[in-house]
C-alpha positions as CSV (number, residue, x, y, z in Angstrom):
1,X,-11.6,1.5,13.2
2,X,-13.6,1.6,9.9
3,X,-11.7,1.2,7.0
4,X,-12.4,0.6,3.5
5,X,-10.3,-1.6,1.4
6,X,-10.0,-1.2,-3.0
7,X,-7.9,-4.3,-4.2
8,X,-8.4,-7.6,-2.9
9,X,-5.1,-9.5,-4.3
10,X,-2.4,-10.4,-2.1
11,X,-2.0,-7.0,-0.1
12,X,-5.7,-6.3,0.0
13,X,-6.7,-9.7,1.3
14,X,-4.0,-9.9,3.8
15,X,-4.9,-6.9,5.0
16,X,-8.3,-7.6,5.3
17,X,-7.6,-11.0,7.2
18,X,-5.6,-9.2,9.7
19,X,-7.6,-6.1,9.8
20,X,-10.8,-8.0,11.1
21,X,-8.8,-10.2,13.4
22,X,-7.9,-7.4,15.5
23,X,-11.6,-6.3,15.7
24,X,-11.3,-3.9,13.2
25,X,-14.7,-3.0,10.6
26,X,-13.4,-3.8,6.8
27,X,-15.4,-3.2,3.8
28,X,-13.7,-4.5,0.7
29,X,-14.0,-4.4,-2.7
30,X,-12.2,-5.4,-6.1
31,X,-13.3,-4.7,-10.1
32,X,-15.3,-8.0,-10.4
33,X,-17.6,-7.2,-8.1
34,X,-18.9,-8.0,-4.5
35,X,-20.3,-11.3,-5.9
36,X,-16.7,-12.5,-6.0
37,X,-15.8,-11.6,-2.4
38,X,-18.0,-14.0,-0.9
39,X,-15.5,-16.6,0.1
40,X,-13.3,-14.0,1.6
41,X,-15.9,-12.5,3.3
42,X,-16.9,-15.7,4.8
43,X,-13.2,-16.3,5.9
44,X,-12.9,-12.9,7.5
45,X,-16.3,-11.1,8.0
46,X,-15.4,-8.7,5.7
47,X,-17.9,-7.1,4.0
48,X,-17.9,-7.1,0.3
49,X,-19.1,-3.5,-1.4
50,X,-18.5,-1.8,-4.6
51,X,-15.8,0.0,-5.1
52,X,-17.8,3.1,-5.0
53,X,-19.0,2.5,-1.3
54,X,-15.3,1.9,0.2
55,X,-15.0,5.7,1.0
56,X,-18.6,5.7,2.6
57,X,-19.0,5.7,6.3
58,X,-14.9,5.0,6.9
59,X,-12.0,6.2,8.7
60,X,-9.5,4.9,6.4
61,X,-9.0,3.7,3.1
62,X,-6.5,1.1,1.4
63,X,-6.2,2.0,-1.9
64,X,-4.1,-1.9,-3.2
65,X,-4.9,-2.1,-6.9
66,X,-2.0,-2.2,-9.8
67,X,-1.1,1.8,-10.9
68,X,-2.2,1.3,-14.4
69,X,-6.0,0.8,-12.4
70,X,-5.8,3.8,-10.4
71,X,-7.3,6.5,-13.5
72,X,-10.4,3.5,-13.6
73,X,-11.3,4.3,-9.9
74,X,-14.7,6.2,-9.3
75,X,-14.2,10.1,-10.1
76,X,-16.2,10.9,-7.4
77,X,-15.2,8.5,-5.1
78,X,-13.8,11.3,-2.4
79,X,-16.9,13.4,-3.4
80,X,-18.3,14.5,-0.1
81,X,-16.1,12.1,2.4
82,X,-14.4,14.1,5.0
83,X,-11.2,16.0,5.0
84,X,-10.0,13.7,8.0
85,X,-11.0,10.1,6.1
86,X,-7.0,8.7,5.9
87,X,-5.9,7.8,2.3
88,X,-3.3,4.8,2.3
89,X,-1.5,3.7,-0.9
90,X,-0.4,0.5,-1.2
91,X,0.6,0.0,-4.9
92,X,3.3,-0.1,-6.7
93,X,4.5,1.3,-10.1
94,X,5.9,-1.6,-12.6
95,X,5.9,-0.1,-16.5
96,X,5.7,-3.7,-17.5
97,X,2.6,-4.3,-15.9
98,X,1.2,-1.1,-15.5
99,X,2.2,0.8,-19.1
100,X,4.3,3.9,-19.1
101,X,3.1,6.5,-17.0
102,X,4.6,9.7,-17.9
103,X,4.4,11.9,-14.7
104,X,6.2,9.1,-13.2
105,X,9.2,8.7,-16.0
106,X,9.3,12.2,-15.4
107,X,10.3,12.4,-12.3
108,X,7.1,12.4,-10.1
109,X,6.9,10.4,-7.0
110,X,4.5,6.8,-7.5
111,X,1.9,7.7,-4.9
112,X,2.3,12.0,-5.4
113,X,0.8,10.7,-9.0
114,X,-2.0,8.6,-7.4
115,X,-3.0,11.7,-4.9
116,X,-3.5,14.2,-8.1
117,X,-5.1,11.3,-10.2
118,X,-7.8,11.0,-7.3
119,X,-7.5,14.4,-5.8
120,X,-6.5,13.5,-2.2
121,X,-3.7,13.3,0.0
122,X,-2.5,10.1,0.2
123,X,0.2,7.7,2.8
124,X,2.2,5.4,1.3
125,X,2.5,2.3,3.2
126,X,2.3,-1.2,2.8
127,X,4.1,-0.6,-0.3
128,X,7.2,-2.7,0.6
129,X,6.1,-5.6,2.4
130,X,5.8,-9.0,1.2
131,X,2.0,-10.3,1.6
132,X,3.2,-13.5,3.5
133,X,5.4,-11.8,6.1
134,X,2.5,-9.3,6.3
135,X,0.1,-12.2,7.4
136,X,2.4,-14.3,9.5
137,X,5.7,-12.3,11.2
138,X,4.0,-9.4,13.1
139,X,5.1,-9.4,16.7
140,X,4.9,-7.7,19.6
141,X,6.7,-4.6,20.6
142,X,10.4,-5.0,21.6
143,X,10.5,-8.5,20.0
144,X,14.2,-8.7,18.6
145,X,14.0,-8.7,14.7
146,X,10.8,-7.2,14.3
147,X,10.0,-6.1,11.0
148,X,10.2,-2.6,10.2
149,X,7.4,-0.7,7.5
150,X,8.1,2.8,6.0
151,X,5.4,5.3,5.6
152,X,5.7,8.8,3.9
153,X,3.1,11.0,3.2
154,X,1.1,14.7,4.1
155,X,-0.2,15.3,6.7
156,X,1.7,14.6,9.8
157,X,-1.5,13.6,11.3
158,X,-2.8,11.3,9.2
159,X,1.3,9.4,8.9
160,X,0.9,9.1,12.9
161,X,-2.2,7.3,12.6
162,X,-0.9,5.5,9.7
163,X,2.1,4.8,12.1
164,X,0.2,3.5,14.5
165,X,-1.4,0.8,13.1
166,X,0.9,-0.2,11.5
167,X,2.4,-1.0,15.1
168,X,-0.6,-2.4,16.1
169,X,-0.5,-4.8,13.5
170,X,2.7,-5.9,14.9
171,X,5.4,-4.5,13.2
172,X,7.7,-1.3,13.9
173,X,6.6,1.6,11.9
174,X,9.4,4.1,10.5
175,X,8.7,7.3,10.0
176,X,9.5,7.8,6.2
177,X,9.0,11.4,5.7
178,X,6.5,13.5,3.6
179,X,5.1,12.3,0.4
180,X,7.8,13.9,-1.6
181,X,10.0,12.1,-0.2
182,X,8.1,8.5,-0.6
183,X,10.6,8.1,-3.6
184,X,12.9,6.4,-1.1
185,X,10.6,3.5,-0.7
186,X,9.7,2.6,-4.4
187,X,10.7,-0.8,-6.3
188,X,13.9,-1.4,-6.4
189,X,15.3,1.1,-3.7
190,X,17.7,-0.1,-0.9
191,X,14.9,-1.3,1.6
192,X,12.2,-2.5,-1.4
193,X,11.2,-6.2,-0.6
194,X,14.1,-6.4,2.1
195,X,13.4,-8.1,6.0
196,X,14.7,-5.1,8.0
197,X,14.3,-4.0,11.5
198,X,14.1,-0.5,12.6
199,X,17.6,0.6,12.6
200,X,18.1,-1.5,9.2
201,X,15.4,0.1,7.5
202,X,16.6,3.5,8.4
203,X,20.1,3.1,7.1
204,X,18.1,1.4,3.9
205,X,16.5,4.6,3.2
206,X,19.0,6.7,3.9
207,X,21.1,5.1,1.9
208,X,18.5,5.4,-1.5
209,X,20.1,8.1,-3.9
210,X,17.4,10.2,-5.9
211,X,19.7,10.0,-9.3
212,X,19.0,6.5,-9.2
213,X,15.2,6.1,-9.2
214,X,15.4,4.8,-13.5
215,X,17.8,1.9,-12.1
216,X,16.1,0.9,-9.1
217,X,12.6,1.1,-11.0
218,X,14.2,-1.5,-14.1
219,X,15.9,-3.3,-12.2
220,X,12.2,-4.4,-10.0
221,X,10.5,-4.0,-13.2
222,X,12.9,-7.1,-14.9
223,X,12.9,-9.1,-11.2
224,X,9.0,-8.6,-11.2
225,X,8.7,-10.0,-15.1
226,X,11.1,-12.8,-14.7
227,X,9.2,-13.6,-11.4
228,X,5.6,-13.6,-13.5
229,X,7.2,-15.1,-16.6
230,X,8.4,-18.3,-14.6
231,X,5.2,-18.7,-12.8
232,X,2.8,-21.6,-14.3
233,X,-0.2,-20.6,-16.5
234,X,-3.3,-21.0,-14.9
């Protein structure tokens, strides 16, 4: 598959590293500029572009760049690219980091926000997983303990194939739902951040209640800036 990476921190490199190792065709790009890709390029065979030409000549693309980035993105970056190009969103909403965004406060799903900010319908997936068990504990089908990812998001068509290699990147992929109901795997929500199988990530999203979306977004907003806050400065 072609697919077209925005974001080269820790989900959007991972995902390029494990992307190209299973043969698939990556084309990545970050704010700085393909110039700054080189090393990873060299490490995966990635190819470095500009933002504007991840959507070009794909069958999927990773949107993995913090919220408060998304309204930056090229406005005609869908201009032209076919209905059937698959949208993924990766990212995460953290008001710390990312500013208060309002449609979210007010009750909007993270990634429903990102599809009317860039006029497409997105999956959200990827979302939940930590960038080292993303690169090291995929396994194979049936393995006991395999790691579990959610996905949510319109349409059905594009989740399956979201589903799918999700699998094929060697974890088991749960079917979360629509987009609207993709509030069940934002920060802080029962299976946010969590090492769940199958059945344990269902019960984790079952069990998110709606009513509390404020707690469960302060409480990973305050883990996420005590996290930063402790981390050396560079």
């Amino acid at each position: 598959m072609r697919i077209g990476i925005i974001g080269a921190g820790m989900i959007g490199s991972t995902l390029a590293r494990r992307l190209t190792a299973l043969g698939h065709t990556v084309a990545i790009a970050n704010s700085r500029g393909p110039e700054t890709l080189r090393d990873l390029a060299a490490e995966t065979g990635a190819r470095p572009v500009t933002v504007a030409e991840t959507a070009r000549n794909v069958e999927m693309v990773v949107i993995a760049v913090p919220e408060r980035a998304v309204p930056d993105l090229p406005k005609d970056l869908f201009a032209g690219v076919p209905a059937d190009v698959i949208v993924i969103d990766a990212g995460n909403y953290y008001p710390s980091r990312d500013g208060s965004i309002p449609a979210i406060e007010a009750g909007e799903t993270e990634s429903g926000w990102v599809a009317a900010e860039i006029a497409r319908p997105v999956i959200k997936a990827f979302n939940t997983i930590y960038f080292k068990n993303l690169l090291e504990k995929g396994a194979a089908p049936g393995t006991p303990g395999r790691l579990a990812v959610p996905v949510a998001g319109d349409p059905r068509e594009a989740r399956t194939r979201v589903l799918q290699l999700i699998d094929e990147l060697g974890f088991d992929a749960v079917d979360a739902g629509a987009l609207q109901d993709s509030w069940r795997q934002q920060p802080g929500s029962p299976c946010y951040a969590k090492e769940l199988d199958a059945a344990g990530l269902k019960q984790a999203l079952a069990a998110a209640e709606r009513t509390r979306i404020a707690e469960y977004r302060k409480a990973a907003d305050d883990a996420a800036r005590a996290y930063f806050t402790s981390q050396p400065a560079r």
